[in-house]
C-alpha positions as CSV (number, residue, x, y, z in Angstrom):
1,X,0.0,0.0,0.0
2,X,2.8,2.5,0.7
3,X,3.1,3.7,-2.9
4,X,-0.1,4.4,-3.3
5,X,-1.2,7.9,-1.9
6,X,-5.4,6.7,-2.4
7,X,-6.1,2.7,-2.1
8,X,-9.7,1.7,-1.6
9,X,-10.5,-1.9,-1.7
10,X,-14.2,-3.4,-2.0
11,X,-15.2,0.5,-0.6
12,X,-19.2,0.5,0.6
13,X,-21.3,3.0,2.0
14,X,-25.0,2.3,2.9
15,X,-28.0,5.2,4.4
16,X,-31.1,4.2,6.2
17,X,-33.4,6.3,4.6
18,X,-37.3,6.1,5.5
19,X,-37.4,2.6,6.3
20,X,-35.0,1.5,3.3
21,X,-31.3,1.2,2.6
22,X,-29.8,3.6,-0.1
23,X,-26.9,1.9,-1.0
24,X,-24.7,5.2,-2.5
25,X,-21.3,3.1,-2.9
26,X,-21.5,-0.6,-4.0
27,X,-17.9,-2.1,-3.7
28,X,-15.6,0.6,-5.4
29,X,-11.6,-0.3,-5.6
30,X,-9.3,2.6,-6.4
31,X,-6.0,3.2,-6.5
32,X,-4.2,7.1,-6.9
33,X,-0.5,7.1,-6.8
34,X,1.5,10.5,-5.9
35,X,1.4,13.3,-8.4
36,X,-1.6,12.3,-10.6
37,X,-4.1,14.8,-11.0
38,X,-7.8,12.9,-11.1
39,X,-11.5,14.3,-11.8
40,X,-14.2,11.8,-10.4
41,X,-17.4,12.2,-12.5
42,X,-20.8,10.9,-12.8
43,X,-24.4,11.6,-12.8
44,X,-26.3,12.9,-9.7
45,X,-26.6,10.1,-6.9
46,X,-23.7,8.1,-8.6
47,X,-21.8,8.4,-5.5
48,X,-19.1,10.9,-6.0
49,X,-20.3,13.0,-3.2
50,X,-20.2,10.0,-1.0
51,X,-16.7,8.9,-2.2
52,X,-15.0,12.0,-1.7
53,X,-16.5,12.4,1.9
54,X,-14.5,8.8,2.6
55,X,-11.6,10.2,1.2
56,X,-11.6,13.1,3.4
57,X,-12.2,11.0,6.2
58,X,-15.6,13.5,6.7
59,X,-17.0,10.2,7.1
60,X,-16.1,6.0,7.3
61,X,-17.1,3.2,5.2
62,X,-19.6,0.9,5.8
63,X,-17.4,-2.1,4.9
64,X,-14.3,-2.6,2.7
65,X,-10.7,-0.6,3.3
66,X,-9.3,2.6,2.8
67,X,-5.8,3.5,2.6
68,X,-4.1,6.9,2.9
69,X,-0.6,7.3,2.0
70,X,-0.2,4.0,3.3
71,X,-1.9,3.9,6.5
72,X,-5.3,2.4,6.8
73,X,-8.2,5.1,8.4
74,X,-11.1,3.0,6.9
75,X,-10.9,1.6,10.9
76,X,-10.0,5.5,12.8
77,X,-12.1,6.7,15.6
78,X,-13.9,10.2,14.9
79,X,-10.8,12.2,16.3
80,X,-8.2,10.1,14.6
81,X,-9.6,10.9,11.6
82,X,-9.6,14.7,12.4
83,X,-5.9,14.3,12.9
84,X,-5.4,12.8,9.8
85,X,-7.7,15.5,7.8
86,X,-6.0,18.4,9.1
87,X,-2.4,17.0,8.5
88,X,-2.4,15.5,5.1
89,X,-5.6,16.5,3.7
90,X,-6.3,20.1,1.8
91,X,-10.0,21.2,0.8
92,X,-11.2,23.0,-1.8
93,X,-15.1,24.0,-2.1
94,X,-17.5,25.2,-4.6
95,X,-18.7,28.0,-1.7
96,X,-15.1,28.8,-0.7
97,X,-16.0,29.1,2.8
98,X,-13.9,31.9,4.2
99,X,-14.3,34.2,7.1
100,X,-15.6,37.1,5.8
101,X,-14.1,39.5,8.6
102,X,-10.9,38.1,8.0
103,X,-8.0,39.1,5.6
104,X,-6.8,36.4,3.0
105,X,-3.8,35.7,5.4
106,X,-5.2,35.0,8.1
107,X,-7.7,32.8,6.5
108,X,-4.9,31.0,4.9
109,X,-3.1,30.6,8.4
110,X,-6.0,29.5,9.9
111,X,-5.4,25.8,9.8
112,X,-2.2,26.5,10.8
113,X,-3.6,28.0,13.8
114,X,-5.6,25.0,14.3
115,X,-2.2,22.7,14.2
116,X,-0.3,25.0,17.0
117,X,2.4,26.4,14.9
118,X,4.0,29.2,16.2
119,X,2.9,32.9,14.6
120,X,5.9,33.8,12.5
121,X,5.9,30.7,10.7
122,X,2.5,30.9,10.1
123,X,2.9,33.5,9.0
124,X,5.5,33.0,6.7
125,X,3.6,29.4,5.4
126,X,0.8,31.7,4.8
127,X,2.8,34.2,2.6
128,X,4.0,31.7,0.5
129,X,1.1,29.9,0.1
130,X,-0.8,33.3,-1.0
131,X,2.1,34.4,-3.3
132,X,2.2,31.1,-5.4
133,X,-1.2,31.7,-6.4
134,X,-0.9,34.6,-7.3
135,X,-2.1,36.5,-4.1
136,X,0.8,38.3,-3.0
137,X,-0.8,41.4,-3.4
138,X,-4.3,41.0,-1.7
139,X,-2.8,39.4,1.4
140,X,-4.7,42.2,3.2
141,X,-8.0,41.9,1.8
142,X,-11.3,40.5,3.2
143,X,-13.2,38.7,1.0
144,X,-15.7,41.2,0.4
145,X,-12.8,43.0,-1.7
146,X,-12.2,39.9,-3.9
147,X,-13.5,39.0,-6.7
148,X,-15.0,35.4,-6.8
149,X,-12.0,33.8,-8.6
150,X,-9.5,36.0,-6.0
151,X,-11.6,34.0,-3.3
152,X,-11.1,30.6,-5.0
153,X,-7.7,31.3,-5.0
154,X,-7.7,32.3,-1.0
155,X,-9.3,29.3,-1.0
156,X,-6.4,27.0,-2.8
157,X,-3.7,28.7,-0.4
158,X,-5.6,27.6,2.5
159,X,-5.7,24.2,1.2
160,X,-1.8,24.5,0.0
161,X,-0.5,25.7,3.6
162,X,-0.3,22.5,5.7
163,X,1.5,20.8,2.8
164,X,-0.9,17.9,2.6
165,X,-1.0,14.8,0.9
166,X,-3.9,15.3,-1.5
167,X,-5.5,18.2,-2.3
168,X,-9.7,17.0,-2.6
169,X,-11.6,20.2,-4.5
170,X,-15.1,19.6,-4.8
171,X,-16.7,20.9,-7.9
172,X,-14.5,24.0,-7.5
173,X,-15.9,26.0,-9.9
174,X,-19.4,25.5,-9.5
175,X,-19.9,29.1,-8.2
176,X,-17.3,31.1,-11.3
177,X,-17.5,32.1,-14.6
178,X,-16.2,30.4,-17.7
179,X,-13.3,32.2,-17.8
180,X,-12.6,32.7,-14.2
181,X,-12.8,28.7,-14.3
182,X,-10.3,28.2,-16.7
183,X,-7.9,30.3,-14.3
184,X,-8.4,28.1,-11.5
185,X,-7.8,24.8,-13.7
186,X,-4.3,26.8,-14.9
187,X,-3.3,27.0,-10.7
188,X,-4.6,23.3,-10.4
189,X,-2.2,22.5,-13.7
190,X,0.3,24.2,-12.0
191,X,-0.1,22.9,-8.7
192,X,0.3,19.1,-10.4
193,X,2.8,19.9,-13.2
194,X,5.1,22.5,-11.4
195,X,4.7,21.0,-7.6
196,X,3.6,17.3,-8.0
197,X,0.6,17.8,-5.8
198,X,-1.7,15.2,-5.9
199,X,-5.2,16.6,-6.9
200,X,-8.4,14.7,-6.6
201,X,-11.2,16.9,-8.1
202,X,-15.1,16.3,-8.1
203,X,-16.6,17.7,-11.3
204,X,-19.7,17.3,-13.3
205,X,-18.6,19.7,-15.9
206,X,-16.6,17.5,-19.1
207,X,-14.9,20.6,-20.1
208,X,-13.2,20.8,-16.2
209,X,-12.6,17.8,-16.0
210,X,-10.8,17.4,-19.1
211,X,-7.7,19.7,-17.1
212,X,-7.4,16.4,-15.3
213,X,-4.9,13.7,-16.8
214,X,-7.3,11.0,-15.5
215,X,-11.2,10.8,-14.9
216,X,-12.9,8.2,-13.0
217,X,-16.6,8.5,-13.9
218,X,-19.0,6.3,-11.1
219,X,-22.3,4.9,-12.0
220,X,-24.9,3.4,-9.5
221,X,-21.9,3.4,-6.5
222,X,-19.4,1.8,-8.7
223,X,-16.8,2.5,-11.4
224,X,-17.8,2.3,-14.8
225,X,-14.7,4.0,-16.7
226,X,-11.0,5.2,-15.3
227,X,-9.4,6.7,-18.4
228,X,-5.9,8.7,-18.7
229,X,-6.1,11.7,-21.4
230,X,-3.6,13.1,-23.1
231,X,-1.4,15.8,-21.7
């Protein structure tokens, strides 16, 4: 398992729902290695919600195994899986879900907060994390002041700053433009190409997805395709 950053084996996630069992993953096996850049498709209730919630150890399996970066968490309590999350796990959202009192750096150093590191080298990790996307000059701006793309991008720092594992964005540009989108996908690019970060992105859009040099597309709670595209 230890060359694998993502391994899921026989992966299964079942909800009680009104007296019946909605079974949203059906026995899904995955494997991600480091430095691949991955869109997860499929139509709604096809399970890629529920998938990347596993993941992101938001929430545990059913039955089958998960492995992340070669430990197993399929089996963690609540607060081991916390631990894990904030230490090698970065999230992107559609609603960006920043503090909208707050400056871009100290949302970015926020999770750093959370982790206990000292101030100056949050704040330097948060400087650095703003600056390579292209933030270096709105470090002192609320949200408010940003444009919706600027707040993605707040958004990708914050992710970036615990240098985690993975980075899980989930339909990140739900909430932009066309062309605000495509400037995202160039940081996510550059994230994979220039940094080997390993991306795992949830997208219903074919045009998004195609930024990605693999898509896994889920049907029903299983896998029906994994295809590599050209660079």
């Amino acid at each position: 398992m230890s060359g694998s950053v993502i391994r899921t084996i026989g992966l299964k996630r079942d909800y009680p729902m009104g007296g019946e069992v909605v079974h949203a993953l059906r026995g899904v096996d995955l494997e991600i290695l480091p430095n691949e850049f991955v869109a997860i498709m499929g139509p709604s209730g096809s399970g890629k919600s529920t998938l990347m919630n596993l993941i992101g150890c938001l929430d545990t399996p059913t039955a089958g195994q998960y492995w992340l970066a070669g430990t197993e968490v399929s089996r963690m309590t609540d607060d081991e899986l916390a631990r894990v999350r904030n230490r090698q796990i970065g999230f992107v959202f559609q609603t960006f879900n920043l503090l909208p009192r707050a400056t871009s750096l100290h949302n970015v150093e926020l999770p750093l907060i959370y982790a206990g590191l000292p101030a100056r080298e949050r704040r330097r990790r948060a400087v650095e994390a703003l600056a390579s996307v292209g933030l270096g000059d709105r470090m002192d701006h609320k949200p408010a002041e940003l444009s919706g793309g600027q707040r993605q991008r707040v958004a990708i720092a914050r992710a970036l700053v615990t240098e985690p594992s993975i980075i899980l964005a989930d339909e990140p540009t739900g909430n932009l433009d066309s062309t605000t989108s495509e400037e995202i996908m160039k940081i996510f690019e550059e994230l994979y190409r220039g940094r080997g970060q390993t991306i795992v992105m949830v997208t219903h859009e074919a045009d998004i997805a195609r930024h990605a040099a693999r898509v896994i597309t889920l049907h029903d709670g299983v896998v029906s395709s994994d295809k590599r595209q050209a660079a």
